[in-house]
Short mmCIF file of the C-alpha atoms (twelve columns), coordinates in Angstrom:
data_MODEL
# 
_entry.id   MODEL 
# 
loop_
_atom_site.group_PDB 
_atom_site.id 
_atom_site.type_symbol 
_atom_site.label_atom_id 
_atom_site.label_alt_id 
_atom_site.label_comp_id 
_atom_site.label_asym_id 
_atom_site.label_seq_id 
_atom_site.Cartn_x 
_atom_site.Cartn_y 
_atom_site.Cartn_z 
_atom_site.pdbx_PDB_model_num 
ATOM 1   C CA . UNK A 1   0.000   0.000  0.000   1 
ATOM 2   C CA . UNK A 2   1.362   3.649  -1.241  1 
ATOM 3   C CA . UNK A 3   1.681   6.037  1.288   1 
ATOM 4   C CA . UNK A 4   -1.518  8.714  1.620   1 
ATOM 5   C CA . UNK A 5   -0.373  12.235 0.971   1 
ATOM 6   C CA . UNK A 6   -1.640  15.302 2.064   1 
ATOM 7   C CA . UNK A 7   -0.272  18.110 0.973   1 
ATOM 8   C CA . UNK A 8   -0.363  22.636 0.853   1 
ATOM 9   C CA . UNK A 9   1.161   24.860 -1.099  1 
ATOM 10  C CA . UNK A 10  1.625   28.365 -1.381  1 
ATOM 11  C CA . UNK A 11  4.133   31.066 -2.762  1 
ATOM 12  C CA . UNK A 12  6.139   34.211 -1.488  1 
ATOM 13  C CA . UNK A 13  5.889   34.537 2.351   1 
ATOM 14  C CA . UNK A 14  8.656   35.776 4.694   1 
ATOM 15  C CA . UNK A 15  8.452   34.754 7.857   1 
ATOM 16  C CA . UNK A 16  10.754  34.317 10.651  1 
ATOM 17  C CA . UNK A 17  11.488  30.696 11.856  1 
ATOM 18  C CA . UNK A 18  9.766   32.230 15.247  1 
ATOM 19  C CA . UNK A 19  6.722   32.579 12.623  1 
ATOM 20  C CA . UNK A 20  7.302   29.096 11.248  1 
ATOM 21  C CA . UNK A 21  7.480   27.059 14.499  1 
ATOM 22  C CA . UNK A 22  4.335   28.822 16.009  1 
ATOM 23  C CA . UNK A 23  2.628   27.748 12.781  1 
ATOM 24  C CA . UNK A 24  4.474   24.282 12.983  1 
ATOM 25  C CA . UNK A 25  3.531   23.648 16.721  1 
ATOM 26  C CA . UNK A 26  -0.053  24.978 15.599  1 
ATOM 27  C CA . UNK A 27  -0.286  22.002 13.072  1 
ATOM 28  C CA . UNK A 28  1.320   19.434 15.275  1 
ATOM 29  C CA . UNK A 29  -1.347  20.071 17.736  1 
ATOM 30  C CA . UNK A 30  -4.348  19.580 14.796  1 
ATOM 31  C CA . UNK A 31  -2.894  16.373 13.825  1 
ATOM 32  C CA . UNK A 32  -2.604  15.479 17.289  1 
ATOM 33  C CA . UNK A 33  -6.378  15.773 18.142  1 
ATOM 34  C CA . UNK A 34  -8.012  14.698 14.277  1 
ATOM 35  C CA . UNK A 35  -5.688  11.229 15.594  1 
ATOM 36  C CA . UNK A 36  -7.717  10.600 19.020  1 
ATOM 37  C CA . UNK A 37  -4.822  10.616 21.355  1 
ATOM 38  C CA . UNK A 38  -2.651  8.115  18.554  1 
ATOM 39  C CA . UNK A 39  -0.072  10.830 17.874  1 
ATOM 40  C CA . UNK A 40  0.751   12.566 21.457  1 
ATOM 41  C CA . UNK A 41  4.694   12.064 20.882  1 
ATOM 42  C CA . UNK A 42  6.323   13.769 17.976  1 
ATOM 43  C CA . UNK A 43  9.989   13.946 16.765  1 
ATOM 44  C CA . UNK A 44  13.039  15.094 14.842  1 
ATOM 45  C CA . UNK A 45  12.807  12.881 12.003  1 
ATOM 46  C CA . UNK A 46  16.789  11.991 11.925  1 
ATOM 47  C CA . UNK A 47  18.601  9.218  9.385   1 
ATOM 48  C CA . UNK A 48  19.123  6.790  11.511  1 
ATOM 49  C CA . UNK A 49  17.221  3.890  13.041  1 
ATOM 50  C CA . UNK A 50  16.936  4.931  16.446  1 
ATOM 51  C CA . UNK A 51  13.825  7.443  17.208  1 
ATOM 52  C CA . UNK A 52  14.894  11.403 17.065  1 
ATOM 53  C CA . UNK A 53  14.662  14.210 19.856  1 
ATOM 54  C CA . UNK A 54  11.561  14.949 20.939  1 
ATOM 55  C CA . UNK A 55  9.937   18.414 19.241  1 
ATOM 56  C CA . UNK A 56  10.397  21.071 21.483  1 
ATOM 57  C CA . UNK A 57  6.847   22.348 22.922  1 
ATOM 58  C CA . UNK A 58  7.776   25.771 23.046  1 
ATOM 59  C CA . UNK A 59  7.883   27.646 19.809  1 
ATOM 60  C CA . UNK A 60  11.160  29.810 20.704  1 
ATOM 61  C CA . UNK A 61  12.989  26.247 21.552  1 
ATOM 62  C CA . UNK A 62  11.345  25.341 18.173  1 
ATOM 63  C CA . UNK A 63  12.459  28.411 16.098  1 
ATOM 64  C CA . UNK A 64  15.839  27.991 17.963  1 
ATOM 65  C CA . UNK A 65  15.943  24.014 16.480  1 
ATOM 66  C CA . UNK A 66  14.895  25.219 13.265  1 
ATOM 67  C CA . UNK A 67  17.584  27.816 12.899  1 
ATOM 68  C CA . UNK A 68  19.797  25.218 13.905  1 
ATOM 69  C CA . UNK A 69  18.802  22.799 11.514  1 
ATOM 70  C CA . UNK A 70  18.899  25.145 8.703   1 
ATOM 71  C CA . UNK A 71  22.297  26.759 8.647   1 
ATOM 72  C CA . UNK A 72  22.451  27.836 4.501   1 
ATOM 73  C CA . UNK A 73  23.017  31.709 4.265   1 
ATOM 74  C CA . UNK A 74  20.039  32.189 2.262   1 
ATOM 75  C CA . UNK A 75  17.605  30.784 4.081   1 
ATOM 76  C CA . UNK A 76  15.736  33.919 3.837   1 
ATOM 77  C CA . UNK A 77  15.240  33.179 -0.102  1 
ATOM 78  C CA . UNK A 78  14.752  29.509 -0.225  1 
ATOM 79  C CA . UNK A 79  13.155  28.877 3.343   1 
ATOM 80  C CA . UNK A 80  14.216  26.772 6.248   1 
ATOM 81  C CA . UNK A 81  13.002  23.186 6.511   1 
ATOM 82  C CA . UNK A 82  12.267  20.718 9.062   1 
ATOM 83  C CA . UNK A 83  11.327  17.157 9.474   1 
ATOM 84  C CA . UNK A 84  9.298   15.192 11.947  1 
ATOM 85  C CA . UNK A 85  7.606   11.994 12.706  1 
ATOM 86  C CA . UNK A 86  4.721   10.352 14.653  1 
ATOM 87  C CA . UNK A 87  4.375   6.844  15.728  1 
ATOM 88  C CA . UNK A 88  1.318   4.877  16.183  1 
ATOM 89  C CA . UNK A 89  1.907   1.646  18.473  1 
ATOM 90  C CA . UNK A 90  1.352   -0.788 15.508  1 
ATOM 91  C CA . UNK A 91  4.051   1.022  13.881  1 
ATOM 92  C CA . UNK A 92  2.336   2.932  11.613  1 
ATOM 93  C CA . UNK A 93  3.178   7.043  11.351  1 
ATOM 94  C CA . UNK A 94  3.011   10.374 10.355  1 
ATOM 95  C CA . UNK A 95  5.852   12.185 8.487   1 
ATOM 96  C CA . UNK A 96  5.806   15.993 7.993   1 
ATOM 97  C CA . UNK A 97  7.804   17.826 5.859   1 
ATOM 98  C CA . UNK A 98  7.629   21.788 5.700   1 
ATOM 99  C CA . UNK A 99  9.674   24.257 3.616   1 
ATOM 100 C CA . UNK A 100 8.410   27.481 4.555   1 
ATOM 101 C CA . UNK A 101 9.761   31.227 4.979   1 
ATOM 102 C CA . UNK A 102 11.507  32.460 2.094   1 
ATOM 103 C CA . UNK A 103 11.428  34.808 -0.595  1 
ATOM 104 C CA . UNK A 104 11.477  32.483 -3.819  1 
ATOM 105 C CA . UNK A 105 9.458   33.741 -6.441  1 
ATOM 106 C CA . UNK A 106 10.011  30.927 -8.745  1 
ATOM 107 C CA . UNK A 107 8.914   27.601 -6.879  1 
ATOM 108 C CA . UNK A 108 6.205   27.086 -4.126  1 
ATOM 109 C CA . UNK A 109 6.547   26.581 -0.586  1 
ATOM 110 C CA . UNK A 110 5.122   23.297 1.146   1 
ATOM 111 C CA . UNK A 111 3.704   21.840 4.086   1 
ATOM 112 C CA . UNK A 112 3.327   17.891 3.368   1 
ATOM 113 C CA . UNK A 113 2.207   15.012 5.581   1 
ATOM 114 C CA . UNK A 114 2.790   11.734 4.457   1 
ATOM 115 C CA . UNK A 115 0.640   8.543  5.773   1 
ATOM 116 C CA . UNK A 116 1.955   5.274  6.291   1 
ATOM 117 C CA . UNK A 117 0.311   1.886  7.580   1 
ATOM 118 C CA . UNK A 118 2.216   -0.318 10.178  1 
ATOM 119 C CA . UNK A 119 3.210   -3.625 9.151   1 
ATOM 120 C CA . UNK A 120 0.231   -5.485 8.530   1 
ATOM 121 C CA . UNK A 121 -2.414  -2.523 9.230   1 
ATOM 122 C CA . UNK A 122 -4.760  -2.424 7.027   1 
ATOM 123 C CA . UNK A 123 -4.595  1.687  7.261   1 
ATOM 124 C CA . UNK A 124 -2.215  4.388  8.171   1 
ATOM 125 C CA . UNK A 125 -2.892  7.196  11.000  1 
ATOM 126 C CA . UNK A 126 -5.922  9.353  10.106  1 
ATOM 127 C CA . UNK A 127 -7.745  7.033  7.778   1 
ATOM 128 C CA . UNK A 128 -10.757 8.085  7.527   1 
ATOM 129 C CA . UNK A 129 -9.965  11.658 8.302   1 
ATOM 130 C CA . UNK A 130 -8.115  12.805 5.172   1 
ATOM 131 C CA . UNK A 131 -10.128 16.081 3.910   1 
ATOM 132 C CA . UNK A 132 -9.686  17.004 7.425   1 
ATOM 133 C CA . UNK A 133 -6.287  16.449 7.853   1 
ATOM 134 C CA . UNK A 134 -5.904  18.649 4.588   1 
ATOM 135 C CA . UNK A 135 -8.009  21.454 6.615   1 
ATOM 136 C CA . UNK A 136 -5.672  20.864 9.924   1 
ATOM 137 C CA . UNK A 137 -2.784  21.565 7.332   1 
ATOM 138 C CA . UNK A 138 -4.629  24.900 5.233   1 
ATOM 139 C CA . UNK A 139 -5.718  26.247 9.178   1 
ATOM 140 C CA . UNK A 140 -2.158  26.377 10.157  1 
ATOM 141 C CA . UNK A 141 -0.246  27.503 6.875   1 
ATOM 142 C CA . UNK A 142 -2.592  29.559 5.218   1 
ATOM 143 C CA . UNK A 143 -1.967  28.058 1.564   1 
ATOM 144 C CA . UNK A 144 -2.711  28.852 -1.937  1 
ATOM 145 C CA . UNK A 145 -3.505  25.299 -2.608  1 
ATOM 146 C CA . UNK A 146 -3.554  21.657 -1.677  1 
ATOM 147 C CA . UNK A 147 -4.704  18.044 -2.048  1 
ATOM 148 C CA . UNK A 148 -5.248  14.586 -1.160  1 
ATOM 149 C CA . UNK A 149 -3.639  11.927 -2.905  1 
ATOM 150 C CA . UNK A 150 -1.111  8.702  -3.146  1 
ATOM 151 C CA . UNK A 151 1.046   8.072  -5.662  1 
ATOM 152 C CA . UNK A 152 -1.357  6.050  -8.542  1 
ATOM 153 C CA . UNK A 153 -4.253  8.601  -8.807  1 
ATOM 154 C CA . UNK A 154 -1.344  11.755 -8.983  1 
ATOM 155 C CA . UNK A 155 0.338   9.877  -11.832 1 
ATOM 156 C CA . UNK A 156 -3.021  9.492  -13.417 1 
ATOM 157 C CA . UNK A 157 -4.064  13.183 -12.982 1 
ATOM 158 C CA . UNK A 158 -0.914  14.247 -14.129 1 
ATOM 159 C CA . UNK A 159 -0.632  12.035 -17.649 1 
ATOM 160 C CA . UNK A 160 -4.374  12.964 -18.371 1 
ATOM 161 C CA . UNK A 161 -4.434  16.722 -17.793 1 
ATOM 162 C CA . UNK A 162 -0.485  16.832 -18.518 1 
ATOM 163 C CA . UNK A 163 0.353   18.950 -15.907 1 
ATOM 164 C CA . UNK A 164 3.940   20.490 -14.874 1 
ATOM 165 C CA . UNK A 165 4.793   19.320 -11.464 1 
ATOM 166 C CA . UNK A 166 3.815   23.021 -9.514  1 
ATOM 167 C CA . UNK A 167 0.731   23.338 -10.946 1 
ATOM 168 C CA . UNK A 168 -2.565  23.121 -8.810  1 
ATOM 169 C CA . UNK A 169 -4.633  19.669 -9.149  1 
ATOM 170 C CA . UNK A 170 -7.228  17.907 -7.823  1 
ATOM 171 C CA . UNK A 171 -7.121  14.831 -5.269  1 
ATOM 172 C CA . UNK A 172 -9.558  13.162 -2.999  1 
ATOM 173 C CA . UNK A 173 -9.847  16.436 -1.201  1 
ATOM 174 C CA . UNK A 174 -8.495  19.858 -2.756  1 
ATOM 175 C CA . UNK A 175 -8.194  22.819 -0.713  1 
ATOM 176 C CA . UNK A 176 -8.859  26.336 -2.599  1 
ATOM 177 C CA . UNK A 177 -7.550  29.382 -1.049  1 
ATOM 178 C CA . UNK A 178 -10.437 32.131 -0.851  1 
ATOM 179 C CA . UNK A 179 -10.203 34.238 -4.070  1 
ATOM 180 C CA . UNK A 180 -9.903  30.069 -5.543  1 
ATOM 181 C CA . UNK A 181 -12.911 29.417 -3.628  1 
ATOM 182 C CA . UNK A 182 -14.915 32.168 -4.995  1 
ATOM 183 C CA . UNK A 183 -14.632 30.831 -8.540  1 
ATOM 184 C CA . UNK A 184 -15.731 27.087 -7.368  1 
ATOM 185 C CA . UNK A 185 -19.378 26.832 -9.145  1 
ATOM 186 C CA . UNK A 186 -22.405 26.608 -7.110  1 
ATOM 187 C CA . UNK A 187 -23.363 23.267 -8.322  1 
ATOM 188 C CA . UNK A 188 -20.680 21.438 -7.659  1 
ATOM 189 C CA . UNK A 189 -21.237 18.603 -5.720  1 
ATOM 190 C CA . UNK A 190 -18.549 18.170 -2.640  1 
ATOM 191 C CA . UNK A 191 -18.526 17.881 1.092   1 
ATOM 192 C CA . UNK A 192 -17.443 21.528 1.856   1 
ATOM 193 C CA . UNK A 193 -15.128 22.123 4.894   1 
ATOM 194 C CA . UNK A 194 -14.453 25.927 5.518   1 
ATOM 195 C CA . UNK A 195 -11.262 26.803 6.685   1 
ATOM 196 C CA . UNK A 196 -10.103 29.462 8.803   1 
ATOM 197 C CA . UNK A 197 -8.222  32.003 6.329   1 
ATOM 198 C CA . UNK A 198 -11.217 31.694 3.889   1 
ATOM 199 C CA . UNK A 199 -10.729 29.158 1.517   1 
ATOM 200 C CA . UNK A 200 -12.405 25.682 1.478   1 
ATOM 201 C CA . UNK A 201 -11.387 21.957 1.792   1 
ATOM 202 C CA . UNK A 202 -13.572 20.419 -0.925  1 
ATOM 203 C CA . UNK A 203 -14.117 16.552 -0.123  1 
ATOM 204 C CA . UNK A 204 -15.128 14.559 -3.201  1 
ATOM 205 C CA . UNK A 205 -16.043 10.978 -1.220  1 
ATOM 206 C CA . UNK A 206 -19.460 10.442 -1.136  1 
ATOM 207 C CA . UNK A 207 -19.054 9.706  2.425   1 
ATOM 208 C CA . UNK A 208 -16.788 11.381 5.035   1 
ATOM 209 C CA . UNK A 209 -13.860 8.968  5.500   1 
ATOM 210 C CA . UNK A 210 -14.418 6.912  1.885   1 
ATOM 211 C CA . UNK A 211 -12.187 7.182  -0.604  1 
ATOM 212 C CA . UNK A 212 -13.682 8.961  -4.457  1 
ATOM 213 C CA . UNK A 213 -13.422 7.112  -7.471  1 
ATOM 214 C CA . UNK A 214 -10.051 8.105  -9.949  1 
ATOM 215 C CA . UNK A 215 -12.922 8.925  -12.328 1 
ATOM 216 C CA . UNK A 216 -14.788 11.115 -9.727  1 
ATOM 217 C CA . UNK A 217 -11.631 13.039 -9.112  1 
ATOM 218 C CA . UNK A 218 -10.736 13.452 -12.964 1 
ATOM 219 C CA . UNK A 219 -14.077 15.042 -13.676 1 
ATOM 220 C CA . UNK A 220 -13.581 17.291 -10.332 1 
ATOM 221 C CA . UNK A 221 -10.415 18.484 -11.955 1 
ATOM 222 C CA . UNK A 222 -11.620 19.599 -15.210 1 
ATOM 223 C CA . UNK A 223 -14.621 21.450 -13.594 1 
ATOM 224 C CA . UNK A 224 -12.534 23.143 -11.482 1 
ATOM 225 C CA . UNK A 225 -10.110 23.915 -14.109 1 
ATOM 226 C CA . UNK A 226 -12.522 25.051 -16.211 1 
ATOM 227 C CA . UNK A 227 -13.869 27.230 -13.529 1 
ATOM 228 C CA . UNK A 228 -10.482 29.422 -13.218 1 
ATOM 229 C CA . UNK A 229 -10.214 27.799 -9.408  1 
ATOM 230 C CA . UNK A 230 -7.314  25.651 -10.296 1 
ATOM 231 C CA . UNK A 231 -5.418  28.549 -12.585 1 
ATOM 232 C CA . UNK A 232 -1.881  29.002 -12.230 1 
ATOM 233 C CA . UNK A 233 0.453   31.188 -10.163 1 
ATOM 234 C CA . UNK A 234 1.660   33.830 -12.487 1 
ATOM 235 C CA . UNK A 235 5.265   33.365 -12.252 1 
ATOM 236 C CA . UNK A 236 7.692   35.124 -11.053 1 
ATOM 237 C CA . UNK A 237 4.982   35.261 -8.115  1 
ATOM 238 C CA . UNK A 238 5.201   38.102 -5.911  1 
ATOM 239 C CA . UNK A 239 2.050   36.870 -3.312  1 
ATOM 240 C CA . UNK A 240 0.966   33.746 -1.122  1 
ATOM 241 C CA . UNK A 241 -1.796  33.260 -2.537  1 
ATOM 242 C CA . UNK A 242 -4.000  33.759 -6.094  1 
# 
């Protein structure tokens, strides 16, 4: 089974790693509750086999950590990065991966969490609460876009719509920042989870916690494409968000 992804993007934002790990701590704590108490420890996600340092609760210890981790003298341009990890008992866990910060014009900045079942689960951490996850992730970071996915249905997306590899798509769920969300037609059918910077999660399942069909997600995409919600970040960028 392919890791579930769940992923944000958005474009120029400075902010201080002070910024960054109060955001960082802010999404830690989301994912924490959407889990039911199954994530409570989180960590440096380091190389090596044996488990990392535990994340700092405090965001100056955090912003201190992140500075330390991210020692390139223009970090203020490309952003300063950070990994972490949370286990479930059964070994299954949560990776997130931010890149956030900087003044890059030319490629976006990311917040990604990354899903994996233990051995012999039948499902990762936060099955079942994917479109929510996404809205943990847009509530925190304030993005321009993001999605749902795993690897199969973003190959598929990809090859049919031939898309380069920054441009907004569609997933399972697709978040839509709020000038995106205004352009989302009124007819389209999705479970609708507002977020609180003014975009919208849009969950195409039929059901909270199922999983939409690869067709149901390829028609989602052209609508929304067609719809100017899914347009492109003029680039060089010079915002956040469309």
């Amino acid at each position: 089974m392919s890791a579930v992804t769940v992923a944000v993007h958005w474009w120029v934002r400075p902010e201080t790693p002070q910024q960054q790990a109060e955001r960082w701590l802010d999404l830690l704590a989301r994912l924490t509750e959407l889990s039911d108490g199954e994530l409570t420890e989180w960590r440096w996600d380091v190389d090596d086999d044996a488990p990392g340092p535990l994340v700092p609760r405090s965001s100056g210890e955090f912003a201190t950590a992140l500075q330390a981790a991210n020692t390139h003298d223009d970090a203020d341009i490309i952003g300063w990065t950070a990994h972490v990890v949370g286990r479930r008992q059964d070994g299954g866990y949560v990776q997130v991966w931010i890149s956030a910060g900087g003044t890059n014009e030319h490629s976006p900045f990311f917040a990604i969490v990354k899903l994996f079942p233990g051995p012999g689960a039948p499902e990762p951490p936060l099955a079942g609460r994917v479109a929510e996850t996404l809205a943990a992730l847009a509530g925190a970071w304030d993005p321009d876009t993001g999605l749902a996915y795993n690897r199969e249905l973003f190959k598929i997306v990809k090859a049919t719509y031939g898309l380069p590899a920054s441009a907004p798509r569609c997933g399972w769920s697709v978040h839509l920042s709020e000038n995106r969300a205004a352009r989302v037609p009124g007819d389209f059918v999705a479970r609708r989870l507002p977020t609180e910077h003014g975009g919208i999660v849009l969950d195409l399942a039929a059901n909270p916690g199922e999983t939409p069909a690869t067709e149901t997600v390829l028609a989602a995409h052209r609508t929304l494409a067609e719809s100017g919600a899914l347009e492109p970040m003029p680039v060089p960028a010079t915002v956040a968000k469309l």
